[in-house]
DOLOVO-687929 format. One line per 5 residues: number of its first residue (from 1); for each residue z, x, y of N, C-alpha, C, O. Coordinates in steps of 0.05 Angstrom, whole numbers, plus 5000, padded with zeros to 4 digits. Atoms other than C-alpha are relative to their C-alpha. Layout:
NUM> Z/X/Y/Z/X/Y/Z/X/Y/Z/X/Y  ...
//
This chain:
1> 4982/5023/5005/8241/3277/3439/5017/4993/5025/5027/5011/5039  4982/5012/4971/8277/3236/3495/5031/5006/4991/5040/5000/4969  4979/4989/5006/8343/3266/3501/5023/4989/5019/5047/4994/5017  4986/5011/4985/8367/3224/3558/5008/4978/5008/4996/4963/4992  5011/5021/4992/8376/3165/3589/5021/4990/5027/5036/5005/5041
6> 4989/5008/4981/8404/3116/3638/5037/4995/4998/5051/5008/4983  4973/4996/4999/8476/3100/3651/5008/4972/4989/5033/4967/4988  4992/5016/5008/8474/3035/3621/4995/5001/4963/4994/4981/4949  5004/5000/5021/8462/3065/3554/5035/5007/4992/5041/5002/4969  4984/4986/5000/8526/3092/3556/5032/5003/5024/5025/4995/5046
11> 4991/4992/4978/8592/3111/3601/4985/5021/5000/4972/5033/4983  5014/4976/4983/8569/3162/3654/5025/5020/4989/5047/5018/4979  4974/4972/5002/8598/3235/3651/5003/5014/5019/4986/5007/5035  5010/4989/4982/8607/3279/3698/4984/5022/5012/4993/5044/5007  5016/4984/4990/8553/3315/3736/5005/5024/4997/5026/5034/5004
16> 4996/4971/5007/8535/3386/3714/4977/5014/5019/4972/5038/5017  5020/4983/4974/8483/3403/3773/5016/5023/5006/5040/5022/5001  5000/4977/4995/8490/3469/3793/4983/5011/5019/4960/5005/5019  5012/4985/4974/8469/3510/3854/4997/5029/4997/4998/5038/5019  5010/4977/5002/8452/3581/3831/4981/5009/4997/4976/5033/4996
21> 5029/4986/5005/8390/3586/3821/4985/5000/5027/4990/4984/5045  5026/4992/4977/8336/3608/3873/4975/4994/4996/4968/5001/4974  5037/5006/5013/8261/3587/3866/4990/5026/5015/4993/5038/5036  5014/4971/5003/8221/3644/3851/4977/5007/5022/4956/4995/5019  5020/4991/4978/8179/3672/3907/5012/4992/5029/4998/4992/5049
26> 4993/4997/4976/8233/3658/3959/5012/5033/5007/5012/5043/5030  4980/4972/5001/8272/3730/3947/4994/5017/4984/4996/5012/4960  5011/4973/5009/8246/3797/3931/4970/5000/4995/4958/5011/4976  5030/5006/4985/8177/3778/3959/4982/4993/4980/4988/5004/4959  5008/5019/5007/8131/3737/3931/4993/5009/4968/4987/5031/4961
31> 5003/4997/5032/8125/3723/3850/4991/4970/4999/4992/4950/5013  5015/5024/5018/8092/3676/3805/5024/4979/4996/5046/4989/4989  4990/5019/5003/8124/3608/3801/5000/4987/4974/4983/4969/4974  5000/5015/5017/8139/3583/3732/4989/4962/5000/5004/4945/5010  5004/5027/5005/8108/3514/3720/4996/4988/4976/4987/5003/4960
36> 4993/5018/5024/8114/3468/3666/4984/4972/4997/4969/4966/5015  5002/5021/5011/8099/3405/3631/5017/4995/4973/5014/5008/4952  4990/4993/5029/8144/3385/3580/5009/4969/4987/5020/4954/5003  4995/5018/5022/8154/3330/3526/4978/4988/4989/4961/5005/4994  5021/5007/5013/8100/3294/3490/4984/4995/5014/4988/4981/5034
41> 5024/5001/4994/8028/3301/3499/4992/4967/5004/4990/4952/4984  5008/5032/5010/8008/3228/3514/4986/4995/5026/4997/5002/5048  5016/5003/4976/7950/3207/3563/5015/4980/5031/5004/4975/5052  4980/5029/4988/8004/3153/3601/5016/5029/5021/5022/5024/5044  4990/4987/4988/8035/3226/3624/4982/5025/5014/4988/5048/5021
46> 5019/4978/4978/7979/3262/3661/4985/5029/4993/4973/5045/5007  5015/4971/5023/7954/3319/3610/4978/5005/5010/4974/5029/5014  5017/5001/4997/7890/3302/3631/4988/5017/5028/4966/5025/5034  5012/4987/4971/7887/3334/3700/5006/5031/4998/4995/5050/5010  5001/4970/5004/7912/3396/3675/4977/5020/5001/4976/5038/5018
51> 5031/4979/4992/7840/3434/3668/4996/5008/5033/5002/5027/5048  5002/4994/4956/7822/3422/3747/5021/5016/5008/5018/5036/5021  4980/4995/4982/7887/3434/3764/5001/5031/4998/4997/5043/5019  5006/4979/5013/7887/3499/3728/4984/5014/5019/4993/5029/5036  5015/4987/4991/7826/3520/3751/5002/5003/5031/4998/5025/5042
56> 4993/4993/4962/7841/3507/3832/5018/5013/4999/5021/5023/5022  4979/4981/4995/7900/3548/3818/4986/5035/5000/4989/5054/5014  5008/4977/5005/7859/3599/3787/4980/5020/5028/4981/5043/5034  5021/5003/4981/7803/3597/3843/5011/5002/5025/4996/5006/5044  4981/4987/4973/7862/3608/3900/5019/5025/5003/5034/5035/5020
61> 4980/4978/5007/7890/3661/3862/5025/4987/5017/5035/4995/5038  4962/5013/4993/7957/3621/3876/5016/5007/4974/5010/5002/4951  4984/4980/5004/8007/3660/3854/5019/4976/4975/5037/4966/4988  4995/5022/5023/8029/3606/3783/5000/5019/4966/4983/5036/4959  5000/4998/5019/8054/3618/3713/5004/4972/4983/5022/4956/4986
66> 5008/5026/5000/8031/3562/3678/5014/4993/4966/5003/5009/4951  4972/4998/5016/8090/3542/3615/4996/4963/4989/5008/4943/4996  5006/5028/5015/8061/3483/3573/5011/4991/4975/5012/5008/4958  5002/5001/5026/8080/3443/3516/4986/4978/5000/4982/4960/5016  5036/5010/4998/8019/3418/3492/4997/4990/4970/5000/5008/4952
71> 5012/5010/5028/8000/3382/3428/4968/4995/4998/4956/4980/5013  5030/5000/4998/7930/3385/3416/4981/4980/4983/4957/4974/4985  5013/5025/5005/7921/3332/3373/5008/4979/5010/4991/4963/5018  4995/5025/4979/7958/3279/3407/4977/5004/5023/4963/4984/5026  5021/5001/4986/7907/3307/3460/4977/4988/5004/4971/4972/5021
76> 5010/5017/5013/7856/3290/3428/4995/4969/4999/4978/4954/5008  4993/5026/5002/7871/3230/3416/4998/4974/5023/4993/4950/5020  5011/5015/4988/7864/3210/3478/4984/4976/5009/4960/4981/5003  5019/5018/5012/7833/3139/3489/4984/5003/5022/4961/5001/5016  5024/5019/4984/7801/3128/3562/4988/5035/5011/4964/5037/5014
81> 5005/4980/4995/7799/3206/3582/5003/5023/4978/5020/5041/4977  4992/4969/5027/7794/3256/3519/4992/5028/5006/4970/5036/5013  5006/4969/4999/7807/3329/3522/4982/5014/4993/4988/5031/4976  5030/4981/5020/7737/3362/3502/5014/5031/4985/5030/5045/4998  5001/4978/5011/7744/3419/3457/5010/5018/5019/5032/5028/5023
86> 5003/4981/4979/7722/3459/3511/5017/5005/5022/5018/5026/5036  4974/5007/4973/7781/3433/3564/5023/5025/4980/5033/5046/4988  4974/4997/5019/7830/3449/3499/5002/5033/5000/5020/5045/5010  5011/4977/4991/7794/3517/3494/5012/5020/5022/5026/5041/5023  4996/4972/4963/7795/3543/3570/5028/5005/5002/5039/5027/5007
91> 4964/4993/4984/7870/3527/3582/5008/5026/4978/5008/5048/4989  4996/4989/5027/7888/3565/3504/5002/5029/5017/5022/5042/5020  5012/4977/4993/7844/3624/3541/5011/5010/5029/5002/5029/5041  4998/4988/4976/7873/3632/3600/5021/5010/5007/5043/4999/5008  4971/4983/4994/7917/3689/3619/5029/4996/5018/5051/5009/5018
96> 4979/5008/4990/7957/3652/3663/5017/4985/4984/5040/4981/4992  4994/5025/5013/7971/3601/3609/5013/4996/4977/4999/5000/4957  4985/4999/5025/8029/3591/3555/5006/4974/4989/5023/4958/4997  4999/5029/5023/8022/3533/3504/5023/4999/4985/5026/5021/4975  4984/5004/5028/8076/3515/3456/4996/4971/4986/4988/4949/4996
101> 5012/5034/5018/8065/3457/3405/5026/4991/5000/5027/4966/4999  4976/5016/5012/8136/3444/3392/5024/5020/5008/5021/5042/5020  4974/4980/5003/8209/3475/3389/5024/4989/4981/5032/4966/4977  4997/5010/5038/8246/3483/3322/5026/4993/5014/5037/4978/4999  4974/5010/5003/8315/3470/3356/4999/4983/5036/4982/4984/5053
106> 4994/5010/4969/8346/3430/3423/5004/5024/5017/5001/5023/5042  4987/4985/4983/8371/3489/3443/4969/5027/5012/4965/5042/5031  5033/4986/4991/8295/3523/3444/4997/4988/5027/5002/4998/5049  5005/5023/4981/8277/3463/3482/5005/5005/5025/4990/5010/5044  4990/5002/4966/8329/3464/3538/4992/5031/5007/4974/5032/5024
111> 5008/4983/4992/8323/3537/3542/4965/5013/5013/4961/5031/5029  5021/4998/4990/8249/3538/3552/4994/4986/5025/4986/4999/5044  4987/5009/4983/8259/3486/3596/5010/5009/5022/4999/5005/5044  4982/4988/4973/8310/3522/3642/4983/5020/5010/4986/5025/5034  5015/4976/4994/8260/3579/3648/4976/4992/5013/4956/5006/5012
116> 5026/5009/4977/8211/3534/3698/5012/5004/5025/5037/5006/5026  4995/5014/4969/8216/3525/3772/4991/4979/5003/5006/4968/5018  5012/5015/4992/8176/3471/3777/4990/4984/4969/4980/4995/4949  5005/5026/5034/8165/3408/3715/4973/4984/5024/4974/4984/5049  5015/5021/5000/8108/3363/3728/4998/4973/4984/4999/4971/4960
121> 4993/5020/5010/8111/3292/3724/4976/4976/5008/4980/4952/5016  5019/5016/4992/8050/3262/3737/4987/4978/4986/4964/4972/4984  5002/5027/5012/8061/3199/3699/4986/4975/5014/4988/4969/5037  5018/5023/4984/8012/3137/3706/5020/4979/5011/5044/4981/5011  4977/5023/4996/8037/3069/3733/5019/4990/4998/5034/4981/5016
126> 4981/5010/5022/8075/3049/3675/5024/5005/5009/5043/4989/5006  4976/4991/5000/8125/3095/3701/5018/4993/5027/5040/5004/5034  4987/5011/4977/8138/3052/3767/5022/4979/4994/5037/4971/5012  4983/5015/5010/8180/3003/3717/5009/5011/4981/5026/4999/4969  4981/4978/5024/8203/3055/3667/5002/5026/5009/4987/5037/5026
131> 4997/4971/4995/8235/3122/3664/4982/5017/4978/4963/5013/4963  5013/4978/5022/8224/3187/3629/5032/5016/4994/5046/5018/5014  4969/4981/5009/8293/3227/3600/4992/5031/5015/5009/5046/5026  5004/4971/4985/8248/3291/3628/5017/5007/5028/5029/5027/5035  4989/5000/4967/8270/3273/3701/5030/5010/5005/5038/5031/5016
136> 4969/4980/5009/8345/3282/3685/5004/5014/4992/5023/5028/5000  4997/4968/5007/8333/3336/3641/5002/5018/5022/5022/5032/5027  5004/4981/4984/8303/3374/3698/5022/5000/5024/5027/5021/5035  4978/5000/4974/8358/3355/3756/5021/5012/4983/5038/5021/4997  4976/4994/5007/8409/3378/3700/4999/5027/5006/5018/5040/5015
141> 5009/4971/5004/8366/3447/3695/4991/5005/5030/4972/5019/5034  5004/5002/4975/8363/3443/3763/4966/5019/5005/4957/5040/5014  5034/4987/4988/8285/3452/3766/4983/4977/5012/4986/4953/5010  5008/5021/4970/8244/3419/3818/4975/4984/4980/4958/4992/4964  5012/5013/5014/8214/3361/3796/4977/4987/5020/4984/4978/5042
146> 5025/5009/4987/8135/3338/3820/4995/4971/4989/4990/4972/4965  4995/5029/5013/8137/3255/3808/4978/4991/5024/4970/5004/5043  5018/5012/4985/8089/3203/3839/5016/4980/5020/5033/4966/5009  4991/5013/4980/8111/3167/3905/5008/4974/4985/4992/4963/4970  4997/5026/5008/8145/3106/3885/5010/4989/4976/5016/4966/4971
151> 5004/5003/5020/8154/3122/3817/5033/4994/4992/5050/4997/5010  4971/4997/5016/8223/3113/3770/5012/5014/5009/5035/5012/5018  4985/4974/5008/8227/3181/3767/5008/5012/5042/5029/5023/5048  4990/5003/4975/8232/3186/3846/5026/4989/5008/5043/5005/5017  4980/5019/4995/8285/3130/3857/5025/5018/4984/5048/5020/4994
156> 4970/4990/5006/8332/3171/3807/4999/5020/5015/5018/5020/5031  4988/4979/4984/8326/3234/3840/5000/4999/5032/4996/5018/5047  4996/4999/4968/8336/3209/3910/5029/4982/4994/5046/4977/5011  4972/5014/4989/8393/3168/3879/5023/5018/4992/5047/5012/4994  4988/4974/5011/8415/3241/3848/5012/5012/5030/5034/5022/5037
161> 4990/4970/4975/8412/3277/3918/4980/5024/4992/4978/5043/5007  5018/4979/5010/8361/3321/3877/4976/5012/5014/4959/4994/5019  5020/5002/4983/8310/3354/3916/4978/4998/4978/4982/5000/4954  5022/5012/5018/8240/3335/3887/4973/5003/5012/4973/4992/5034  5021/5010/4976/8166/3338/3918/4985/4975/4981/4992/4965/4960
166> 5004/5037/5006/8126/3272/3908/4973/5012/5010/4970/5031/5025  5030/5004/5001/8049/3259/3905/4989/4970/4997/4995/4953/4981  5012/5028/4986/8013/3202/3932/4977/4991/4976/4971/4967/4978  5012/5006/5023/7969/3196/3871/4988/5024/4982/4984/5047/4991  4994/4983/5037/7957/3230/3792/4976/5018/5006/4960/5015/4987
171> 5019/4987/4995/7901/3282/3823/4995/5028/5001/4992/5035/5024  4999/4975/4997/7894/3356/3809/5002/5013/5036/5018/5027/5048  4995/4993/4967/7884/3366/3882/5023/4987/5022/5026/4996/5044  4975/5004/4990/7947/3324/3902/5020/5016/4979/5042/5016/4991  4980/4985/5018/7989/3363/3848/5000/5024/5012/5021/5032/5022
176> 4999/4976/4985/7968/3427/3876/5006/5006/5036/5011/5026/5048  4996/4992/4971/7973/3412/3950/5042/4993/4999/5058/4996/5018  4962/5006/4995/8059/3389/3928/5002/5035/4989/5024/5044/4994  4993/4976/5020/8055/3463/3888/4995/5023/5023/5000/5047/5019  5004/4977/4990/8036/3496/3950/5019/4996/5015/5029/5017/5023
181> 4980/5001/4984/8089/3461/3991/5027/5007/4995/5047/5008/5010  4972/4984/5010/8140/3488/3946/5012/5026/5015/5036/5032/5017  5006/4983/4987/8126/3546/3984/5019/5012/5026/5034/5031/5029  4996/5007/4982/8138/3526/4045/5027/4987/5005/5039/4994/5025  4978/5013/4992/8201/3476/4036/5019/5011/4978/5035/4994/4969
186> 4984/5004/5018/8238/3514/3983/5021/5011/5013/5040/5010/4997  4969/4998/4992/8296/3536/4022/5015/4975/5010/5038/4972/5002  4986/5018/5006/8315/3476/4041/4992/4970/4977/4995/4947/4985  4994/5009/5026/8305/3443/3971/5018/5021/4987/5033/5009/4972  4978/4983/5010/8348/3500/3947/5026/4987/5009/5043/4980/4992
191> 4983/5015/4990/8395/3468/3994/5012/4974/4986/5036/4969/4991  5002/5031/4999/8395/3398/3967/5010/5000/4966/5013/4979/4953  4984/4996/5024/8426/3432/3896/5036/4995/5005/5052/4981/4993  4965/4999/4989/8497/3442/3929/5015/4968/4995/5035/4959/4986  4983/5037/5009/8503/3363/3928/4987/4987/4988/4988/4964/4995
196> 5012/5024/5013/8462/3334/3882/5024/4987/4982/5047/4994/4985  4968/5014/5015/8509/3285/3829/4974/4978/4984/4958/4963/4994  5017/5010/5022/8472/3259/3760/5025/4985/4994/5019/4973/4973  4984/5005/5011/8545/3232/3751/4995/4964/4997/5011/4953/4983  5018/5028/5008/8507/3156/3751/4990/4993/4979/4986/4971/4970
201> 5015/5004/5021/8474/3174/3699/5007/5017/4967/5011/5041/4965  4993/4992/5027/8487/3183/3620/4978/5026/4995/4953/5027/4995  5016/4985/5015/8475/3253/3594/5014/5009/4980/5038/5011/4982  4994/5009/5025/8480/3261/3525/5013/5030/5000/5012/5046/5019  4988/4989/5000/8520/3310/3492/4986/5035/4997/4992/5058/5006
206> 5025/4976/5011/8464/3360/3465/4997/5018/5031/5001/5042/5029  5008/4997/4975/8448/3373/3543/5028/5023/5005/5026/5047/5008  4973/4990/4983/8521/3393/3565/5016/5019/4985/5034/5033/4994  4993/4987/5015/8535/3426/3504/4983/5026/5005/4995/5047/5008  5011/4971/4993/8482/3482/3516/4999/5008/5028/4990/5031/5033
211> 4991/4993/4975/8496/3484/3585/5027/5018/4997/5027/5040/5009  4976/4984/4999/8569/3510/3569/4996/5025/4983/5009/5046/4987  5002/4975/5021/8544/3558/3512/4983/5016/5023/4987/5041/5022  5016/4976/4999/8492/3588/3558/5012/5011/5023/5001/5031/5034  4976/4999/4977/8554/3588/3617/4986/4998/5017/4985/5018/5031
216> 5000/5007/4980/8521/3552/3661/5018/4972/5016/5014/4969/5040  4971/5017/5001/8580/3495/3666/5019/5022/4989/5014/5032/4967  4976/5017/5018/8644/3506/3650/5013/4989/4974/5015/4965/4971  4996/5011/5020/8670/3501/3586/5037/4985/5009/5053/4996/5025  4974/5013/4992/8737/3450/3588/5020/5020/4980/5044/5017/4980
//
């Protein structure tokens, strides 16, 4: 469920970015990188490249813990690219690979959520004149967000200060070559936490409320 939105839904509040966290495999030598996908299964948000992508991770032994929520019949469902059985199958089967269908509370949610380094956002077109609430989620949870050049979800986190990597088009093999550069540029994207500022943008109360319970803000 969309939990966020822009700043004209609403007054703005102020920014709860945070700079403590580290991405995983800069400190105490190299570890698996949480990665994600999270909010509804819908072919408009890039589900579809998951398998490949998967598999070139698997096939580089690149060092990935792979943290899905996944609906399998919306999958399905699919109209111009449908998930085969067998796609639905492999991921299910694979030891790198954690599915969830849903989460019974918000506070599941954000917490599962906070437990990525890295969200994927490899939304089609559509999303060069619309947002997604994901994108703010993740700058709140300060986890590095993978968006397509040009897209919505770009423009807010560059008008955040948020660091972000970006992909030139929706391709298992451009998703994985931004997943390797995490690598490479995450100290200074670690950097680029210290000043980010969501304070432009409306976040709702659900968000800022389990941020203070789980003390990562500030309670007033």
């Amino acid at each position: 469920p969309r939990r966020c939105r822009s700043s004209s839904a609403g007054p703005p509040v102020a920014s709860t970015a945070r700079a403590h966290r580290r991405p995983r495999g800069v400190e105490d030598g190299p570890r698996k990188i949480r990665v994600g996908m999270m909010g509804a299964t819908r072919e408009d948000k890039g589900y579809g490249v998951l398998p490949d992508l998967i598999s070139l991770a698997d096939d580089s032994n690149f060092p990935v813990e792979w943290r899905l929520q996944f609906d399998k019949v919306q999958a399905r469902g699919f109209r111009e690219k449908p998930f085969m059985q067998a796609d639905i199958d492999r991921l299910e089967q694979d030891p790198n690979v954690t599915i969830r269908s849903g989460f019974a509370t918000q506070d599941e949610y954000y917490r599962a959520f906070a437990g990525l380094d890295v969200v994927l956002l490899p939304y089609s077109d559509r999303y060069r004149s619309s947002s997604s609430g994901i994108i703010i989620e993740a700058i709140e949870l300060n986890v590095l967000p993978v968006v397509p050049r040009g897209s919505t979800m770009e423009e807010i986190a560059l008008a955040a200060g948020a660091p972000y990597l970006s992909i030139d088009e929706v391709t298992p093999e451009a998703i994985f070559a931004a997943l390797k550069q995490y690598f490479i540029d995450a100290e200074d994207l670690l950097a680029m936490w210290d000043t980010s500022d969501l304070s432009a943008f409306y976040v709702e109360a659900p968000m800022t409320d389990f941020l203070k319970r789980e003390g990562l803000i500030a309670s007033d």
